[in-house]
Z-matrix of the N, CA and C atoms (Angstrom, degrees):
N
C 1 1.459
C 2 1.523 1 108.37
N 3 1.327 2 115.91 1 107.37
C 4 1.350 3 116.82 2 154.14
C 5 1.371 4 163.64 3 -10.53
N 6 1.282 5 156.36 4 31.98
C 7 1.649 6 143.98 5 -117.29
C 8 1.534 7 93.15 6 -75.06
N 9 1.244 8 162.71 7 41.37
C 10 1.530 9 136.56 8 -135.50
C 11 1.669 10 67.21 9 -144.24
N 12 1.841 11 96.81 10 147.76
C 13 1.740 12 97.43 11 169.24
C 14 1.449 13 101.30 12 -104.48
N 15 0.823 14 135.43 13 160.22
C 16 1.639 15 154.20 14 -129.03
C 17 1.571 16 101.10 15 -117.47
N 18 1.909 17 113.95 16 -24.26
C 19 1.459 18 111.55 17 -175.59
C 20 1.794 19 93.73 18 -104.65
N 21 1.472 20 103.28 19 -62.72
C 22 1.731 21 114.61 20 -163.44
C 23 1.549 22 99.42 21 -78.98
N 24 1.358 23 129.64 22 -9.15
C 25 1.603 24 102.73 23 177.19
C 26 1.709 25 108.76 24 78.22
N 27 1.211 26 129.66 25 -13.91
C 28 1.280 27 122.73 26 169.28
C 29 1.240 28 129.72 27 -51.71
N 30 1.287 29 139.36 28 128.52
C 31 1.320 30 144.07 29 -167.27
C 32 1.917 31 113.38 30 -141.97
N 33 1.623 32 92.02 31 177.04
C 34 1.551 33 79.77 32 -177.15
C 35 1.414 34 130.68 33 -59.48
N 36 1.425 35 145.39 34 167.85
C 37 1.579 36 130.89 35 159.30
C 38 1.275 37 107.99 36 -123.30
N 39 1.172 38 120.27 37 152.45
C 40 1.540 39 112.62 38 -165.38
C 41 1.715 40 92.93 39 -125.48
N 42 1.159 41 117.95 40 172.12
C 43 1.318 42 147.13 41 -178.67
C 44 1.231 43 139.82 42 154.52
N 45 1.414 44 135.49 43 -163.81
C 46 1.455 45 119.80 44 -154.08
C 47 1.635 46 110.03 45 -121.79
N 48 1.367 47 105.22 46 144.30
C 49 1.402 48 124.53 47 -169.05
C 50 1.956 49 95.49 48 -88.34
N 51 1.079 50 121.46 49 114.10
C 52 1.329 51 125.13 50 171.09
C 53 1.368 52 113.07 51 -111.10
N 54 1.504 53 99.49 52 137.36
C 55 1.833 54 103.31 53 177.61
C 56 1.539 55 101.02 54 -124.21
N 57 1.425 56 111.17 55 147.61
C 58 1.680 57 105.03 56 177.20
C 59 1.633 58 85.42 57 -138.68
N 60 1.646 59 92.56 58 167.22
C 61 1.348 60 117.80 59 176.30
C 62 1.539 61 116.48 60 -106.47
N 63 1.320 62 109.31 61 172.56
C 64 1.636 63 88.03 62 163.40
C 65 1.643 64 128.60 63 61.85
N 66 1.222 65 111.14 64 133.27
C 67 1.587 66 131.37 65 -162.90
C 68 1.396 67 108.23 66 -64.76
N 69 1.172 68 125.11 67 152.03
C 70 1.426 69 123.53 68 -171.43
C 71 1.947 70 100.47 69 -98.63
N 72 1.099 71 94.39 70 160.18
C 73 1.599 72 101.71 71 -175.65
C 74 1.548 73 119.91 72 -58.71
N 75 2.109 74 81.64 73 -42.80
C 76 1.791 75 84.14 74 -170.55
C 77 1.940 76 112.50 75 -69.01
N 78 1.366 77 105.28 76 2.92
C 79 1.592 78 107.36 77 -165.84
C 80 1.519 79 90.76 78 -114.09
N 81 1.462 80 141.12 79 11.49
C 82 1.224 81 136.15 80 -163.76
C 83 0.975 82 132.69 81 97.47
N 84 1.252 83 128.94 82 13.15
C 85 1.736 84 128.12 83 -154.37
C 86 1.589 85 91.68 84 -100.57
N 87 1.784 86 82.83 85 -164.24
C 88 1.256 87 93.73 86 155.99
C 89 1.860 88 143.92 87 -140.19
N 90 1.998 89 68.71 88 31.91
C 91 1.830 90 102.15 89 177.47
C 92 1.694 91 98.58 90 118.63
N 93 1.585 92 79.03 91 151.11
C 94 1.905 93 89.92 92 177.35
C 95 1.718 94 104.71 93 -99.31
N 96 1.293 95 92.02 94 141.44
C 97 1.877 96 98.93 95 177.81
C 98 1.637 97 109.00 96 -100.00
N 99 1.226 98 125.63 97 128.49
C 100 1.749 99 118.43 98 166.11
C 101 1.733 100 114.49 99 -64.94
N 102 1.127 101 89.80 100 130.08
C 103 1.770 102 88.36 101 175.88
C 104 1.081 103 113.17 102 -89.30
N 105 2.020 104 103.79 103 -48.30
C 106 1.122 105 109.09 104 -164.17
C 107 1.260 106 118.67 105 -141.58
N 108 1.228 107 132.95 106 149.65
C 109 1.775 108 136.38 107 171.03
C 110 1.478 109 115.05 108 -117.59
N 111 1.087 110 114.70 109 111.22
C 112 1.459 111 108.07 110 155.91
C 113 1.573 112 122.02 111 -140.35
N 114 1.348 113 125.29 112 162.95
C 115 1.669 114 134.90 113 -145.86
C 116 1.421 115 82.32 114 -95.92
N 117 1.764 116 110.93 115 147.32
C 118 1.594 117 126.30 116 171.56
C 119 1.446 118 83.71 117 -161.63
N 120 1.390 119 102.95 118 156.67
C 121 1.613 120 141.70 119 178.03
C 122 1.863 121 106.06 120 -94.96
N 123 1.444 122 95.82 121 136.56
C 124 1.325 123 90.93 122 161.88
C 125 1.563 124 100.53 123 -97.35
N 126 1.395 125 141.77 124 164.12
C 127 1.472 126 142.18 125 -164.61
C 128 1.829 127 92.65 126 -135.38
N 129 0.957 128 112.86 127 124.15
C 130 1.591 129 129.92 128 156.67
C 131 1.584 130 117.20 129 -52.39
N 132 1.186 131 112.45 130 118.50
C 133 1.777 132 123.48 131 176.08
C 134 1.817 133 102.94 132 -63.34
N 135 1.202 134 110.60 133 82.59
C 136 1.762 135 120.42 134 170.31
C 137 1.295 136 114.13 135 -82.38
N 138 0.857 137 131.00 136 110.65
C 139 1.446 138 115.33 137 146.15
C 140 1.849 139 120.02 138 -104.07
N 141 1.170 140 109.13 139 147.48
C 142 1.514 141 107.78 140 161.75
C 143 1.467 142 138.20 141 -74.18
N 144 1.432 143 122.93 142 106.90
C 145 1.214 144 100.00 143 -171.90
C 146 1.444 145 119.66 144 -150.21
N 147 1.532 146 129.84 145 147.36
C 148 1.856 147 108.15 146 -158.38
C 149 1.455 148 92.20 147 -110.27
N 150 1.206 149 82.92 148 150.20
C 151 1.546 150 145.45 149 -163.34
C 152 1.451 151 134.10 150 -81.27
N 153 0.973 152 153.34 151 49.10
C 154 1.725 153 149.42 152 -162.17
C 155 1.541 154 97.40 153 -49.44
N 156 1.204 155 118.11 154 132.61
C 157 1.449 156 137.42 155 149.70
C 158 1.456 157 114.66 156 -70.37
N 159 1.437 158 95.54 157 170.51
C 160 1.952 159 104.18 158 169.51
C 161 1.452 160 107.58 159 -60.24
N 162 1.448 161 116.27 160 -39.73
C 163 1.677 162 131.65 161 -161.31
C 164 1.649 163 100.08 162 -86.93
N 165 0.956 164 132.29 163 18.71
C 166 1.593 165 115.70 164 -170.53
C 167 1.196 166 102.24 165 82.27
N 168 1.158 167 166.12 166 -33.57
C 169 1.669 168 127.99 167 -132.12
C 170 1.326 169 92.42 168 -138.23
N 171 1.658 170 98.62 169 156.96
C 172 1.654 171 127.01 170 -154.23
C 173 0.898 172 101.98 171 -106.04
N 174 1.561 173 119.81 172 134.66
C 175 1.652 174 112.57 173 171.19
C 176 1.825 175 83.19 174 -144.68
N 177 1.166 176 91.47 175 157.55
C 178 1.712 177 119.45 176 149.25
C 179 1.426 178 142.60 177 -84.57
N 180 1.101 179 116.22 178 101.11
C 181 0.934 180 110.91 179 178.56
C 182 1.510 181 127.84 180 -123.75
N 183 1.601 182 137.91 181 174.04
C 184 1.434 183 118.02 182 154.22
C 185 0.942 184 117.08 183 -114.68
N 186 1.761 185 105.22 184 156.24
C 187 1.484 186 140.82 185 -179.73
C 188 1.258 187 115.00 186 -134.55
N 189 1.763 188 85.65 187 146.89
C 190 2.070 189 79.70 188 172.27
C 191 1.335 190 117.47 189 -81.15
N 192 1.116 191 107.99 190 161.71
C 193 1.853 192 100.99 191 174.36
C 194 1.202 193 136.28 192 -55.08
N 195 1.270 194 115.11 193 -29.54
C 196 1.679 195 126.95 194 169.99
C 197 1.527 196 116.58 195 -63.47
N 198 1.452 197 113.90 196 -4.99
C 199 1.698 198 134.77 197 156.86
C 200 1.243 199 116.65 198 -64.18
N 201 1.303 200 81.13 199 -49.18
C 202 2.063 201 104.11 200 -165.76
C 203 1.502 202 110.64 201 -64.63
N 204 1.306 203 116.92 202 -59.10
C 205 1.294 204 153.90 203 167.72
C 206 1.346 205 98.90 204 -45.37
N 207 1.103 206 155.92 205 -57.39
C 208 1.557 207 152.77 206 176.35
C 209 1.866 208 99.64 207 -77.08
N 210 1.307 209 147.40 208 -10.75
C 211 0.793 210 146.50 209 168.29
C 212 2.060 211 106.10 210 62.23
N 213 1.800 212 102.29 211 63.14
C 214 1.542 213 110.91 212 -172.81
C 215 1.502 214 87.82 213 -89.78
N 216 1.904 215 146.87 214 16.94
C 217 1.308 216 97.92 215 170.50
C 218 1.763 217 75.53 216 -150.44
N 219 1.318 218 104.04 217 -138.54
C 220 1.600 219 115.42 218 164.95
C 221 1.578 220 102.02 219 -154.85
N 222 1.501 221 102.46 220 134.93
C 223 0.919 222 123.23 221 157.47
C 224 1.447 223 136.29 222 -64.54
N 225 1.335 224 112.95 223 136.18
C 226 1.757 225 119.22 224 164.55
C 227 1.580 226 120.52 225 -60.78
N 228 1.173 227 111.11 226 126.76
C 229 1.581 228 105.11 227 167.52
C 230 1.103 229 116.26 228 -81.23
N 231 1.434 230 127.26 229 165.28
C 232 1.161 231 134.90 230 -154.02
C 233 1.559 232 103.31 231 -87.12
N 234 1.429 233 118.12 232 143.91
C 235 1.204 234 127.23 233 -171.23
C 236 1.497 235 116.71 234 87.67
N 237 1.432 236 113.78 235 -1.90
C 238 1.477 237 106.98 236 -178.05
C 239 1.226 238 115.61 237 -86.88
N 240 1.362 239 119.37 238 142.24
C 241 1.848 240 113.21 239 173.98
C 242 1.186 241 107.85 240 -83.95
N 243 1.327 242 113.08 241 -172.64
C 244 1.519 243 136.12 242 148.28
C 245 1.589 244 118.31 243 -63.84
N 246 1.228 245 109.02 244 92.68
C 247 1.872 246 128.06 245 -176.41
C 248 1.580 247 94.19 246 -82.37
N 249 1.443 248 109.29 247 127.13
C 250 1.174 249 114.24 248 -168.62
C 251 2.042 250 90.35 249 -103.13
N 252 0.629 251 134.37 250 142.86
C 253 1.766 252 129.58 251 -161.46
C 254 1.249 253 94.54 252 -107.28
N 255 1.555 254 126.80 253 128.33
C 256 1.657 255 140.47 254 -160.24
C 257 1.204 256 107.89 255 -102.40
N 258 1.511 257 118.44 256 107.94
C 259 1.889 258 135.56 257 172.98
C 260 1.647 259 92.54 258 -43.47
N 261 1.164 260 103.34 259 132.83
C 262 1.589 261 130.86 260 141.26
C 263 1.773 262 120.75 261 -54.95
């Protein structure tokens, strides 16, 4: 399963978890020491959710919320199928 959003391309970012000891200078100390490093992910706010096209038809997809939240598509209400749109 994927984390990637399907409109913005956002994905995970990774970087490092730092721990220090010890008081900082500007508060009185006499400096902070690193103990420790270790690697963590930042994770993208996805949710899944379907979708109306120009053509009628519903799909699912994910997005992050900051998609959702600006309102970039329209949503299906619940109970709707896949409307197949009828040639002239």
């Amino acid at each position: 399963m994927s984390r990637v959003c399907q409109y913005s391309g956002k994905h995970p970012s990774t970087g490092n978890k730092v721990v220090r000891r010890g008081k900082a200078k500007r508060e009185g100390g006499i400096g902070q020491n690193v103990t420790g490093i270790t690697k963590r992910r930042w994770k993208p706010n996805l949710q899944t959710i379907r979708v109306i096209e120009e053509n009628g038809c519903v799909h699912r997809i994910k997005v992050c919320a900051r998609y959702i939240k600006a309102g970039k598509f329209v949503k299906a209400p619940r109970g709707m199928r896949n409307v197949k749109p009828v040639s002239a």
